[in-house]
N, C-alpha and C positions, 0 to 999 in steps of 0.2 A: 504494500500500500504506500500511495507516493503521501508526504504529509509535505504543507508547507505554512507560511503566514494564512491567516484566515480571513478573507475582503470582509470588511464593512457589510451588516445585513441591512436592506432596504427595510424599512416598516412596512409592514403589511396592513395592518390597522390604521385607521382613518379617525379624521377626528372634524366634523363637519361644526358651521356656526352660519347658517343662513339668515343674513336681512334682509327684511320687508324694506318697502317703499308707502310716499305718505296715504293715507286712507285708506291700506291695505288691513284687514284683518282676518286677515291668513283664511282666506278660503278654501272650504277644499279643491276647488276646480282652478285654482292656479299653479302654473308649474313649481314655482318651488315647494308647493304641498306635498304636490307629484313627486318631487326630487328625494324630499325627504322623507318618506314613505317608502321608498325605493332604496335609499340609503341604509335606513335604519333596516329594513328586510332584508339587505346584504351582510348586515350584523356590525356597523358599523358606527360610532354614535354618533350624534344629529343633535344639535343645540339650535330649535327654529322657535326664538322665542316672538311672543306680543310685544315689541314695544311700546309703553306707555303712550296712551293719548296719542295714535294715530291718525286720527283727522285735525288734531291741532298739538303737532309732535313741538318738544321742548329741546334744542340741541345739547345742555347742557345735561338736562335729563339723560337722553338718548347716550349719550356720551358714557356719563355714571353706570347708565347698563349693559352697553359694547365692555368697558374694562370688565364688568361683573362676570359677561359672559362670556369672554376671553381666556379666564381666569378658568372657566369652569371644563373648559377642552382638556380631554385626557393626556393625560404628559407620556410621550413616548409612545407617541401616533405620530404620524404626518399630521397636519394642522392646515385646515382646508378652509379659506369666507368664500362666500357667494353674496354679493351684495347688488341688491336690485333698486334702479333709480334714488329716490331720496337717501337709504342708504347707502350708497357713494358718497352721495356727500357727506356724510357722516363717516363715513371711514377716512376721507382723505382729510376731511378735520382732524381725527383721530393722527393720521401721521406729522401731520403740520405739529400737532402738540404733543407729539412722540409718547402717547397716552402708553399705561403699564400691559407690558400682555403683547407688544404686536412682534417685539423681536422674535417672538414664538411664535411665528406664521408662518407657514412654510409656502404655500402661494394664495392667491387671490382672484378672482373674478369680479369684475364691476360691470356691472350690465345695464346699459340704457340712465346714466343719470342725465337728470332733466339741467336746462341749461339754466346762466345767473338770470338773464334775460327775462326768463319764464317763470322763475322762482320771485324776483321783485314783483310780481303780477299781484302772488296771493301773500297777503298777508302772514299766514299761517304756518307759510316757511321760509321766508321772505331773510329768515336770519340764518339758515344753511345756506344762502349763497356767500360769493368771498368779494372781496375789495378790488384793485386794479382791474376793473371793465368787465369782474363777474367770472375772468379764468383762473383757473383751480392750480396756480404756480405754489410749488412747494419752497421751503424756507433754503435757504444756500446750507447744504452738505445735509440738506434731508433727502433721503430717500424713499421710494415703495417698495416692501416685500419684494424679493423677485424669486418665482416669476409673479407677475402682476399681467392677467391681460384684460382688454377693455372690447367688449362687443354691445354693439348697437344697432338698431334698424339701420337703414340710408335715408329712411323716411319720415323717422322720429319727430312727432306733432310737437312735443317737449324739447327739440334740441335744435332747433330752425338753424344755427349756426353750423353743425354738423361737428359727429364725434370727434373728427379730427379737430377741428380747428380749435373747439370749445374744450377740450382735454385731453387728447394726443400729445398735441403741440408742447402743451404748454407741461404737460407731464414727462416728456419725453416715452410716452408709447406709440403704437402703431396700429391705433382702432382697427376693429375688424366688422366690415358693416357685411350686414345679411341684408339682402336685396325683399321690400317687400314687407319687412318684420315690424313697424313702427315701434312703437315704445315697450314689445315685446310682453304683453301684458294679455292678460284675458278679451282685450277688446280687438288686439288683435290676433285671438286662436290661439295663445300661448297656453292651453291647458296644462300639455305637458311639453315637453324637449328633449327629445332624446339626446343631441349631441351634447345638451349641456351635462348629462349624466356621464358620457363616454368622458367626459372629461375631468370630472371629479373623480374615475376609474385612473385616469391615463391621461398626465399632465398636458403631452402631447397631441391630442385628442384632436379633430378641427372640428368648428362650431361650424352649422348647416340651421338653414332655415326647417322650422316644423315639417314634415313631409304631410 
C-alpha cells in the first residue's frame, strides 16, 4: 500500500442562510421556499428566516438579525447566503461595516437587488439605499466574500439602470443577466429555479432562466 501526505478534505456539508426581499413573507410558492425545502431534504441545514417587519423592514434591525443568523450556521460546513433583492442591500451594508460573522462565508449569491433610484421612491426602504448617486461602492481595502456572484433579469422593473452599471461596476463583479427573468420573483414564474439549486450543489454551476 503506497501511503503519503493526506490532501485537505472538501466539506461535504453545507451550511445555507437565505434572505428574503422587502414584502416578502416567505411564501410557499417562491423559489427560495422551493430552495430551501430542497436543501434541507438533501440533509443539509437551511437558516430561511422572517425578517422582522417586512413590509416596513428597519436596516439597522435587519442588520442585528443577519449577524444573529450568521452566527447560527454550523461551523465546519461550507457556508453558503443566497440573498434576494432588498436583501443585497443589506448584505453589502453588512460588508461596508464588516458586520461579525461574514469572514465565515464561504460564497455568496445576490440576486436581483433593486436599484438606489427605485428604493428613494418608497419611503419604507428609502434608507437601504447608499450615498454617491445610489451605487453600492464598497469602503477602500473592503472587500466581498469570494466567490461573490450577482444574477439579474436584463429586464429588471426595479433596476432600470441595469445590473451592470448599478453594481457590477461599481462592485467590481460581472452580472450575469438571464434574458426574460425580471426581478426574478413570483411575478415573474420564479416558483422554483432549478439552476439556482445546481449551484448551491456546485459553486461552478451556471445560472439558466426557469425552463
Amino acid at each position: 500500500m503506497i501511503t503519503g501526505p493526506t490532501a485537505p478534505s472538501l466539506p461535504t456539508a453545507r451550511s445555507f442562510l437565505i434572505l428574503h426581499g422587502w414584502q416578502n413573507h416567505r411564501p410557499e410558492e417562491h423559489w427560495q421556499h422551493w430552495l430551501a425545502d430542497r436543501l434541507t431534504g438533501l440533509g443539509h441545514q437551511v437558516v430561511y428566516p422572517q425578517l422582522p417587519d417586512p413590509d416596513d423592514p428597519d436596516l439597522e434591525v435587519w442588520l442585528t438579525e443577519l449577524a444573529r443568523h450568521l452566527d447560527a450556521l454550523a461551523s465546519g460546513a461550507e457556508r453558503v447566503v443566497v440573498a434576494h433583492s432588498l436583501s443585497v442591500l443589506l448584505w453589502l451594508h453588512a460588508v461596508r461595516r464588516d458586520l461579525p460573522g461574514l469572514a465565515g462565508v464561504d460564497r455568496v449569491l445576490l440576486v436581483s437587488p433593486p436599484s438606489g433610484s427605485v428604493l428613494a421612491r418608497y419611503p419604507q426602504v428609502e434608507g437601504f439605499g447608499f450615498e454617491e448617486g445610489g451605487l453600492a461602492r464598497l469602503p477602500a481595502g473592503r472587500t466581498l466574500p469570494q466567490p461573490t456572484r450577482l444574477v439579474a433579469g436584463d429586464d429588471d422593473p426595479y433596476l432600470p439602470e441595469g445590473a451592470q452599471t448599478a453594481y457590477g461596476d461599481p462592485l467590481g463583479l460581472t452580472a450575469e443577466l438571464l434574458p426574460g427573468a425580471a426581478h426574478l420573483d413570483l411575478d415573474a414564474g420564479y416558483g422554483s429555479w432549478p439552476s439556482v439549486l445546481e449551484w448551491c450543489l456546485d459553486a461552478r454551476a451556471r445560472f439558466t432562466v426557469r425552463g
